[in-house]
N, C-alpha and C positions, 0 to 999 in steps of 0.2 A: 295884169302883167307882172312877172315877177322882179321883182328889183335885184337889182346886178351887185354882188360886193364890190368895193372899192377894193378889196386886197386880192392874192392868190396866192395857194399853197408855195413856200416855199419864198416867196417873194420876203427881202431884206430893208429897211428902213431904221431913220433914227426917231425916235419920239418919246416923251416926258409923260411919266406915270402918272396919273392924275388921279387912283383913285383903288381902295382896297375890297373886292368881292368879302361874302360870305365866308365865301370858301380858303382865301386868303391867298387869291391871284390879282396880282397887278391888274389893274384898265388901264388903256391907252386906246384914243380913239382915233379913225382918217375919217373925214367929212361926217363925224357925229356917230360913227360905227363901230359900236365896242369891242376890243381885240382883248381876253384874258390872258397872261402872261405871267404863268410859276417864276418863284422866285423872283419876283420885282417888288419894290416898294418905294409906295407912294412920294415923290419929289425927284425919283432918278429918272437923269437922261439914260436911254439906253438904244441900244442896238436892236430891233425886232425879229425873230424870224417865225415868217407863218408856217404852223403846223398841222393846220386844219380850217377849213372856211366851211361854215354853214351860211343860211338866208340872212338870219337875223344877226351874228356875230363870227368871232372868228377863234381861235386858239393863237395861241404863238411861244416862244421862247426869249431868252436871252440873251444874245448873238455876244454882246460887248456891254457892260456899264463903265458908259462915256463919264456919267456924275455921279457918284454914291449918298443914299439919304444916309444925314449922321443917324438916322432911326436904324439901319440894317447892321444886324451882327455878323458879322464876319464870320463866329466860332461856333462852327454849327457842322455835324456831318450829314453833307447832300446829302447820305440816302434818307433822313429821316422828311427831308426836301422832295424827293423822287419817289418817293413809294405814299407820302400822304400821312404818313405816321404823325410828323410835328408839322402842319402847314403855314403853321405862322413862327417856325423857331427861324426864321430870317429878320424876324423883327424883335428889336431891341422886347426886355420886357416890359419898361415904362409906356412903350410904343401900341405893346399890346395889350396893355390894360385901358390905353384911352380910348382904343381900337373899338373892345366892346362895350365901352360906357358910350363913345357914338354911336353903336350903331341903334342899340335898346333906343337912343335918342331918337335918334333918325324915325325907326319905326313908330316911335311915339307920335313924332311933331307929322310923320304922312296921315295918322289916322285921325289928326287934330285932336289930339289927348295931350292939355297941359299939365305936364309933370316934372317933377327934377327928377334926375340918373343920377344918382352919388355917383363921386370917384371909384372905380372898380377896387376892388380887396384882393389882391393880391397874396403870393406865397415868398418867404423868404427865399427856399432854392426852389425855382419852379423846374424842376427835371428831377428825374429818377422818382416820380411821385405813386406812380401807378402799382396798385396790391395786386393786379390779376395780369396774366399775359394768355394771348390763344395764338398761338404759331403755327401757320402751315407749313406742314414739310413735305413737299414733292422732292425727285428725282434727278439729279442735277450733274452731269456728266458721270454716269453710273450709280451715286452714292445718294442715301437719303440728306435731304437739304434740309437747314428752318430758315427764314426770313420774312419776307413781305411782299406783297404784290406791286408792282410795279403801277404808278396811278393811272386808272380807267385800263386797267389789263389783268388777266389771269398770269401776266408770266412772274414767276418768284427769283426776286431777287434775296441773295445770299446777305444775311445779316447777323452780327451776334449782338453788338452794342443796340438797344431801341432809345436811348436817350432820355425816353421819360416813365422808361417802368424800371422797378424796383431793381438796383443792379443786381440783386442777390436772386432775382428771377432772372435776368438774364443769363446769370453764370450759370445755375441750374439746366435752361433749355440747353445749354451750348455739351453740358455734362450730359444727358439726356439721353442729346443728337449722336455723341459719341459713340454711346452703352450701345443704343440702336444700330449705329454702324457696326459695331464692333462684330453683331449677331446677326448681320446685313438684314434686319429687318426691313421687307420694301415700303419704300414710302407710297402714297396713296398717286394712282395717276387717272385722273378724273375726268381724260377723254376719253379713256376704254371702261371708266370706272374697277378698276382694279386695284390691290394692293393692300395696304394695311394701314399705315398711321398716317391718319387725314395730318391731325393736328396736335399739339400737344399743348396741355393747359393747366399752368401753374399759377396759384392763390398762394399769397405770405401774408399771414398775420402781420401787421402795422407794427401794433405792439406785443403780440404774443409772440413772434416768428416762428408759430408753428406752418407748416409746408406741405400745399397739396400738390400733387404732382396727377392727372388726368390724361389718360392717352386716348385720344378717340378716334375709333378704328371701322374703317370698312367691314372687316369680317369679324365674324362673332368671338372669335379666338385667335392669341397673341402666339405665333411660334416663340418659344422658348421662352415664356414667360419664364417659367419655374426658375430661371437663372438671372434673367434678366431685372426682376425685380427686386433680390438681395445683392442685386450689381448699384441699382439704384438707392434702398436704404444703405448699402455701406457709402456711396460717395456724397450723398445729401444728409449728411447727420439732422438737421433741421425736419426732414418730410416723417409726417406721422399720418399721412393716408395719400394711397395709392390708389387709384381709381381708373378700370377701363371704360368708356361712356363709348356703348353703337351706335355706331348710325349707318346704313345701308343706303338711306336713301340719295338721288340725285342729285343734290341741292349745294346751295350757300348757307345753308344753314349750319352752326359749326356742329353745336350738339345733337345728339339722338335722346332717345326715352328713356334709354334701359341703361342704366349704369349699373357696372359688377365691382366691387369692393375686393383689389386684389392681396390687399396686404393696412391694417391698420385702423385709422375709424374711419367712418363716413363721412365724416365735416372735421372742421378747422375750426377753433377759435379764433374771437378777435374783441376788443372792449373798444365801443365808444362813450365817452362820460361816463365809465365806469361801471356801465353796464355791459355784460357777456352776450355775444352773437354767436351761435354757430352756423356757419355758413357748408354750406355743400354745394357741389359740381354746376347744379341748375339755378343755386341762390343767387337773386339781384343784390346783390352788398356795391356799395359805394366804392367808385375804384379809386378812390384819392380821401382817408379816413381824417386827414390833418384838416381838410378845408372843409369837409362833411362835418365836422364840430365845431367847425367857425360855422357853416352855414343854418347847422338846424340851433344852436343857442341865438344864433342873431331870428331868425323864423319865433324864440320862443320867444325873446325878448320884445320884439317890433310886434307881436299880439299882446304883451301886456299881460300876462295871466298874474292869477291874484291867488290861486288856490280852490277857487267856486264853481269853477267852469266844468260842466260839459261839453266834450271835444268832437268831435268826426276827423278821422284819419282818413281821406276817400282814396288813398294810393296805399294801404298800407303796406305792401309788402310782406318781406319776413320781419316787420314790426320796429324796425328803426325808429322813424319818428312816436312813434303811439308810446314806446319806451322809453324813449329819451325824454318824453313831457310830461309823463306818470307820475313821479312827482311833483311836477308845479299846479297839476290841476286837481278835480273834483272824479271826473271819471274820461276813459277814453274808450271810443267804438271805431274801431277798424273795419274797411271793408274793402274787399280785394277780391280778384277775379280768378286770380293762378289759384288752385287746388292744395299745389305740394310748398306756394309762401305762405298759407292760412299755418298749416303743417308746421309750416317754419316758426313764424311770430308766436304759434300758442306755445310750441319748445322753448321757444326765448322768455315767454312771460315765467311760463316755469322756473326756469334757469338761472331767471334774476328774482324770484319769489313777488313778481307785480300781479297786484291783486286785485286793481282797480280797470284794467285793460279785457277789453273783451273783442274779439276778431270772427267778422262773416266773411264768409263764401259768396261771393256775389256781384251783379256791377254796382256801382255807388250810385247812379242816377236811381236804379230801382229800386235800391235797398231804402235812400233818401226819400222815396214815394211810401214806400212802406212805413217807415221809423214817422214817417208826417202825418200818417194816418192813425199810429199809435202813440200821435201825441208826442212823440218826443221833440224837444225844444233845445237843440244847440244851442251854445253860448259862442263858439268859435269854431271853425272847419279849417280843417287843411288841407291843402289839393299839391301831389307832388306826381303830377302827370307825365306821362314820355312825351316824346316830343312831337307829337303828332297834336298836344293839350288835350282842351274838353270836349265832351261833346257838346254841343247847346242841350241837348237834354237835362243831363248834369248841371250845367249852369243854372236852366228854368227851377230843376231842383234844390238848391243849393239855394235860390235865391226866395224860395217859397217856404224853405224853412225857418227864415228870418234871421240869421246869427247875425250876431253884433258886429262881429269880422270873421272874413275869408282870408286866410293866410296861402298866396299862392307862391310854389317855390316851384321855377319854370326853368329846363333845360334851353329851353327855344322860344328866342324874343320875339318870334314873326307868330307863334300861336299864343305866346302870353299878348301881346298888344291883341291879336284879335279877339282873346276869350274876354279882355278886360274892357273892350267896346261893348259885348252885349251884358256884364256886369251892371255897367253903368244904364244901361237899360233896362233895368230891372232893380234900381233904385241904390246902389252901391256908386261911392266913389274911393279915389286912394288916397290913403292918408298916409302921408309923411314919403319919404325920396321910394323911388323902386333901389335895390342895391343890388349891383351887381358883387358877383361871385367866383374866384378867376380855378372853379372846379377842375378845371384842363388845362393847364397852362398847356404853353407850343400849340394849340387847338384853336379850330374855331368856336366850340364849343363854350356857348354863357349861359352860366347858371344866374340867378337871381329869387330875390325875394320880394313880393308886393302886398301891400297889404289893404284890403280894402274892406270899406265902414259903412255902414247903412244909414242912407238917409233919413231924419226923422221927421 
């Protein structure tokens, strides 16, 4: 028989937040029945209102806060609250640093893995952080809009400020959005699938400030380019490539395949530890460059390298990490599954004249069966996974090739703790604190670093 909610749509109550999701909504519970609630935090009395009841739980809002946590900031604009953009910029950010040092905890102590969680590492300003923005622009009382989707909805709310990307991207989109009105270019409308600019998507070098500007479009061809694009180099003195990216198809997916080079280069520069990246349209580059060189020096240092080692890069991408450790080690093997980031990383070995870095095509579980069969013998592996982690493949592999340490540097603590159970199953344990990483500030999003040792 199905059990009945205690609550119903609509229905008003007072009750005490007890506790912070994932996702960075409030809990409050009635007879042990957990109700999510945006914009609450943990210790407030508040006012409820339900906005949705499924079996197992319920949604709700914020009617009234009766008691305020001294952890809640006050200086924060709702939309980045309302659309999902900042979901924890409600919480102080000492609050949100302790926020994911528990939770990594939390996951640990369910999986009975005794470990410490350093204090999380933090950013001096955590806002306006972010090098890339991808802005939908749909059609908004006649005229092309940019903003953000409104949370669990396709409707687009009007935004120019995003609070934690780069402001110098945001004034650009809003510059953009203008050019494009100006030449009533239509914006994309995705129930009839018609129109032209899905989205518009600008990269700024951290430290170069050089400025891509990426329009990606429904149809193959931009009315009025020819005008429209020295309307953009004159008002962006910074953009040194223009780039139209198709895509025809259906989807959520923002990009297409085919990108046309309208005006300037192909990629953008950018230096991490003083090594040169060129990133293009489809490149994975790190959207926060400042805490990316906090995070991969602290990854070199907590392995310890001495100069001797042979490495395994098993996420290498367009070559970030494999670069950035070039010189501290002996040699490094990159392996990666995307085509056009092999493309990328051997451009950067170039680029930065590294000699010792070598990059396959390939998945790392199988390439790691291969490379074990011809004898080769890691000293140290890196694993810098999405957040879906490892497969157990990879791991079985990984752990068969015997390295001394697996250095793992995890976007998501619920697939780090599970990859790190069957580690320790295969004769590895972790040495020294896990650290987290505060990659995202205003996010729920935690970065960290583990490092684990083979039993002898």
């Amino acid at each position: 028989m199905k059990k009945k909610a205690p609550v119903v749509k609509n229905q008003e109550f007072d009750a005490e937040v007890i506790d912070l999701t994932y996702q960075g909504n409030g809990v409050v519970k009635v007879d042990d029945f957990p109700i999510f609630v945006t914009n609450a935090v943990p210790g407030e009395k508040i006012r409820v209102g339900i906005t949705k009841v499924t079996t197992n739980y319920a949604f709700g809002r914020v009617v009234k806060t009766l008691e305020a946590s001294p952890n809640r900031n006050n200086d924060v604009n709702s939309a980045a609250l309302t659309t999902g953009i900042a979901p924890l910029a409600h919480l102080k950010y000492d609050a949100q640093l302790k926020f994911k040092q528990q939770q990594i905890s939390e996951l640990f102590r369910k999986q009975h893995v005794d470990v410490n969680v350093a204090p999380t590492i933090g950013m001096e300003n955590p806002t306006g952080y972010r090098n890339k923005a991808q802005i939908p622009a749909r059609e908004i009382k006649g005229q092309l809009t940019t903003g953000f989707f409104r949370r669990g909805s396709h409707r687009l709310m009007p935004i120019e400020d995003f609070y934690i990307q780069d402001p110098e991207i945001d004034k650009a989109i809003v510059i953009i959005r203008d050019i494009l009105r100006k030449f009533h270019v239509a914006a994309y409308d995705e129930v009839h699938h018609k129109g032209v600019i899905r989205n518009i998507m600008v990269r700024r070098g951290y430290y170069s400030h050089e400025m891509m500007v990426v329009l990606v479009t429904r149809s193959k061809r931009i009315p009025g380019a020819n005008i429209i694009i020295p309307e953009i180099k004159n008002a962006l003195p910074e953009v040194t490539s223009i780039i139209q990216n198709v895509n025809q198809d259906k989807t959520n997916v923002i990009l297409g395949d085919v990108n046309h080079v309208l005006w300037g280069n192909k990629v953008i520069k950018d230096t991490l530890f003083d090594k040169t990246f060129a990133i293009g349209p489809n490149s994975f580059y790190q959207v926060n460059p400042q805490t990316t060189e906090v995070l991969y020096k602290l990854a070199a240092d907590k392995a310890e390298l001495t100069g001797d080692e042979t490495v395994i890069d098993a996420y290498s991408g367009i070559g970030t990490i494999s670069l950035t450790i070039a010189d501290k080690v002996k040699s490094v093997l990159g392996v990666e599954v995307v085509p056009a980031a092999i493309d990328d990383a051997k451009r950067n070995a170039d680029l930065n004249n590294v000699h010792n870095v070598k990059f396959e095509l390939g998945k790392a579980e199988e390439k790691m069966v291969a490379w074990q069969q011809d004898g080769l013998q890691p000293d140290v592996i890196f694993v810098d996974p999405p957040r879906k982690g490892l497969t157990p493949e990879l791991i079985d592999a990984a752990a068969k090739m015997a390295p001394k340490k697996i250095v793992y540097i995890s976007c998501n603590p619920a697939t780090l703790v599970r990859d790190i159970v069957q580690f320790e199953e295969n004769g590895y344990a972790i040495k020294g604190d896990v650290q987290p990483v505060d990659q995202f500030p205003q996010t729920t999003h935690i970065e960290s670093v583990t490092v684990l040792e083979r039993k002898d």
